[in-house]
N, C-alpha and C positions, 0 to 999 in steps of 0.2 A: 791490708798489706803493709800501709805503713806502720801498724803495731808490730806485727813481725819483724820485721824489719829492725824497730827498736830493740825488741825485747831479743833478737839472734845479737843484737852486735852488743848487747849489756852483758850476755850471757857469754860472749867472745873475751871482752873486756873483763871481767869479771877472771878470766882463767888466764894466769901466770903465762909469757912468752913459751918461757921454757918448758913448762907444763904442758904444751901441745903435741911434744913428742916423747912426753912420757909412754911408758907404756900402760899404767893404770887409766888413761885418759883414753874413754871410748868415743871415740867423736859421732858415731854413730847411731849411739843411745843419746846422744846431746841433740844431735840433731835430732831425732825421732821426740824428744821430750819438746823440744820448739815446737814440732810440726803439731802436736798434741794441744800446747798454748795455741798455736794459731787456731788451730779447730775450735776451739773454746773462745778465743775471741770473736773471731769471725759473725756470732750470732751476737757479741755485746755492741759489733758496730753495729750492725741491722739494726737491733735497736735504739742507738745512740742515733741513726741516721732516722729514723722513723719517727722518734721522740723530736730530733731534729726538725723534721718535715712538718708532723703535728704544732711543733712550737710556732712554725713558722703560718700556719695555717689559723692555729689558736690570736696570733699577732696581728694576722689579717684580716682576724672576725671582728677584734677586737677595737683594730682604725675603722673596721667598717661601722660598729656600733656607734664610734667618738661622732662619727660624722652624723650617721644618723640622729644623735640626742643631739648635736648641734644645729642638724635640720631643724630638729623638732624642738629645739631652745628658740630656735629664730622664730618658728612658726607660732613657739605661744610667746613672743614677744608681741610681735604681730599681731596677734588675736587679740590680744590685751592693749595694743593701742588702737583697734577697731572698738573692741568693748568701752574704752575710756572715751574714743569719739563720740560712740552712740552713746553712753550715759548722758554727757555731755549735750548729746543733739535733745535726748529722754526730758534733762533737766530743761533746756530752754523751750523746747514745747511746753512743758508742764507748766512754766512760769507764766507762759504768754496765754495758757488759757487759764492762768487764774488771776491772768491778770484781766482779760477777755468776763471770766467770770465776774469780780470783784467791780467792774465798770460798769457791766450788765445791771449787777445790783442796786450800784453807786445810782446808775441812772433812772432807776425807777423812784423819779419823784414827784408828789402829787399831795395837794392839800385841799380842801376845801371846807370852811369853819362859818359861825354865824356869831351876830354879839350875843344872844338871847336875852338880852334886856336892853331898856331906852338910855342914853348919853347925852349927855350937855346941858343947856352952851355953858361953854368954861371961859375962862378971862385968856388963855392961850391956846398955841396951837396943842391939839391934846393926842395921843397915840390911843387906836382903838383896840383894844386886846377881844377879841374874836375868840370867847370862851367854848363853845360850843365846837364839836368839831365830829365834820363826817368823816372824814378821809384827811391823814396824813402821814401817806407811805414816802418812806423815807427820814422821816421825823425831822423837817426842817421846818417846823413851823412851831414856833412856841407860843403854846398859850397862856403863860407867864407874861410874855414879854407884850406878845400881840406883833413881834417881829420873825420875818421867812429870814433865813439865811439860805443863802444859794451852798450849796455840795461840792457842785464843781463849776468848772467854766463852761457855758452853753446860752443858748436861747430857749427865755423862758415864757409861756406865756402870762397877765394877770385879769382877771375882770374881776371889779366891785360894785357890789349893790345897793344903795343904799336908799331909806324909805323914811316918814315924817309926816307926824299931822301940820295940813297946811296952817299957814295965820298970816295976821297981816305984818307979825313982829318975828315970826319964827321960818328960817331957812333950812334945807341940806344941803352944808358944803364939806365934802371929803375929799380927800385928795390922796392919792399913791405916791410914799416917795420912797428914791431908791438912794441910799446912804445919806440921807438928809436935805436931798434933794427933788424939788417935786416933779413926776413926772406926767399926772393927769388930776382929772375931778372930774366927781358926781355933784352937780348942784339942781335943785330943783327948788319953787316955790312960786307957791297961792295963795291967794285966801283963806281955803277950806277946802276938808277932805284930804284924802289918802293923796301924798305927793312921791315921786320915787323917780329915782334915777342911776343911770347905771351905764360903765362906762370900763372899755379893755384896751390893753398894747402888750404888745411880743417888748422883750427887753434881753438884750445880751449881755447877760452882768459875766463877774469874773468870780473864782472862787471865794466867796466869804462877803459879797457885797449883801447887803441888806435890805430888805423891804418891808411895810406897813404901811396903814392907812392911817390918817391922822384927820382927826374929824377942825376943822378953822373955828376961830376964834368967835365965840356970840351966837352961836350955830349950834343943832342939836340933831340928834338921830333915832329914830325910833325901831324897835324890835320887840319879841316877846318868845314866847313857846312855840310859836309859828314861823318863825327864823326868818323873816322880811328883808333884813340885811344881811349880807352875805360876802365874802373874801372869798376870792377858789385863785389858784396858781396850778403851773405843773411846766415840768422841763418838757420842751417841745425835740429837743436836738442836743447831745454836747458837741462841744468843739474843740 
């Protein structure tokens, strides 16, 4: 209505004052040519109103989407800092059992060697290097040196054994020390015949501390293919 409306008072406007009581001026056919417009518009507003309606329907699908992807923005942010917690929880488990693993390992240490040949007596105290070796899991015992290095910090246990033909000028004295300090002896001695002795303590060293047997001054120790004298150690516990 309201384009009629318009387009009757343009078409009014549109014709001279005086021109209205012309007699060539059929107002009749003017009006009937409006009623025509309006018929003809009439179905542009439907659609203008429809298209209208649709717009407005299309606008509301469209907030309704914003909102949902912003649900759904929130919801994988969300997931993504669950995801980055659990990595995160993933990663310090994984570490703690390889760290669990790696101490496991660490702690499996155990040696046990022989000299397989006779020693001494020397003018000092002498380090006995314990060439022969059954067992040394963990490889803290060098038969190089004839010195354990401790792995880590723990209690460890040690027993030595040591063996010598008796006499009335010849002893076994050996002695365990721990970083150059002694902390036991095997001493034994006779007249004659097979003498031997052998002698253990639990020891709580720290990472890196040192151990060997060191045969004393004037003094001698016998061994062979039969391993008579013998070193063995092994961690009892870390701490």
């Amino acid at each position: 209505m309201l384009i009629f409306i318009t387009v009757l008072m343009l078409n009014v406007w549109a014709i001279p004052a005086d021109d209205l009581f012309l007699p060539n001026i059929n107002i009749l056919e003017e009006l009937g040519k409006i009623k025509i417009m309006e018929t003809r518009m009439e179905p542009m507003e439907k659609e203008m109103e429809r298209l209208r309606t649709e717009n407005t329907a299309q606008t509301k699908k469209l907030e309704d989407t914003k909102i949902k992807m912003d649900e759904l923005l929130k919801e994988n942010e969300a997931q993504a800092k669950e995801l980055e917690t659990m990595r995160g929880t993933t990663n310090d488990v994984k570490n703690k059992v390889d760290d669990l693993i790696k101490q496991n390992e660490v702690s499996k240490v155990a040696f046990s060697v022989s000299l397989s040949s006779s020693n001494g007596p020397h003018s000092g105290l002498h380090t006995l290097i314990y060439k022969h070796i059954f067992l040394n899991t963990g490889d803290a015992y060098d038969a190089n040196t004839g010195i354990f290095t401790a792995p880590l910090k723990g209690v460890y246990v040690f027993r030595v054994f040591s063996k010598a033909y008796g006499s009335q000028d010849k002893a076994v004295v050996a002695g365990l020390f721990r970083n150059g300090q002694h902390e036991i002896s095997t001493y034994a001695r006779q007249d004659g015949g097979f003498i031997g002795s052998s002698n253990g303590v639990s020891l709580l060293l720290e990472k890196g501390d040192k151990v060997c047997v060191n045969l004393y001054s004037g003094y001698w120790i016998f061994d062979n293919e039969h391993h008579h004298s013998t070193f063995s150690g092994h961690l009892l516990f870390p701490m």
